[in-house]
Structures are given as C-alpha cells and as structure tokens.
C-alpha positions in Angstrom: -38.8 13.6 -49.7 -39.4 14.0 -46.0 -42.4 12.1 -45.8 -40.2 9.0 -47.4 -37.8 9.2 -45.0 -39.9 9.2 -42.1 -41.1 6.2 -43.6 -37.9 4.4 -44.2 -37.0 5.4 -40.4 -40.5 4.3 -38.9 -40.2 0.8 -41.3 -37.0 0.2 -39.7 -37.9 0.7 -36.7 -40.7 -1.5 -36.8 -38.5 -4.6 -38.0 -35.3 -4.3 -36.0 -36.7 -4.0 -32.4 -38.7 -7.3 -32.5 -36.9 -10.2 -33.3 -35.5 -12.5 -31.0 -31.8 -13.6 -31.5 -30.7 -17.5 -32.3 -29.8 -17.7 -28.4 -32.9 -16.3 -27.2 -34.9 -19.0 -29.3 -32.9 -22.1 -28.2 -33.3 -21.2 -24.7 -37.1 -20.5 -25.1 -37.3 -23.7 -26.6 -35.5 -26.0 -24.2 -37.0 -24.7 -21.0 -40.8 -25.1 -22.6 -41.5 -26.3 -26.2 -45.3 -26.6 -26.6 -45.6 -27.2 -22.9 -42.9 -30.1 -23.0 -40.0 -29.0 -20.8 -36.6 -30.9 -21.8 -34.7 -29.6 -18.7 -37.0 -31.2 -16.4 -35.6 -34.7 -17.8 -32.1 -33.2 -18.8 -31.8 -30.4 -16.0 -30.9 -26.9 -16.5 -27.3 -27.5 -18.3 -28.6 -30.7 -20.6 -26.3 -33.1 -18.1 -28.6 -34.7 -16.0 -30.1 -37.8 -17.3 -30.1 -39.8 -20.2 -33.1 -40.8 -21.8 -32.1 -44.1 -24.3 -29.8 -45.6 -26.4 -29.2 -46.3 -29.9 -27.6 -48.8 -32.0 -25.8 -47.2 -34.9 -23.7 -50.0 -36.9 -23.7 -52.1 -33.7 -22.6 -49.8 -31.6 -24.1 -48.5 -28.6 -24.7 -44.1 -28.4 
C-alpha cells in the first residue's frame, strides 16, 4: 500500500509542476512565435500599428 502511494504522490508531482497556464502561452506566443515577433509590428500592448484592411460585405475592418 505504501509503495502505491508514493507512486500516486511522485505521478502527481510529475504532472502538476510543469504546465504552463493559458496566460503564460499567449504571452509566449505574441512576443516570439517561431521567431516571428507580432509586437515588433503591433508594440507591446497590440495598439501600435495596423497592418491591413478587409472588406467584409462592403465594409471596410
């Protein structure tokens, strides 16, 4: 019975400590995707510049 605990404790320990929460991600992701930075075109808060335009129904976005 020990030796199943202190494999349930050991397993859990294993998976909770290294994921990387929704937030954590996104940010990881804006500031460098595959080398690709957005925020050097958008800037740090996404406000910066706009890159295009679309037409949707005649209507400019």
């Amino acid at each position: 019975m020990k030796i199943v605990l202190m494999f349930f404790l050991f397993s859990i320990n294993l998976f909770g400590a290294d994921f990387i929460t929704l937030k954590e991600y996104s940010k990881m992701l804006y500031e460098n995707p595959r080398g690709i930075s957005c925020k050097e075109c958008h800037g740090a808060d996404g406000s910066e510049q706009i890159l295009g335009y679309y037409m949707k129904n005649g209507i400019k976005t």
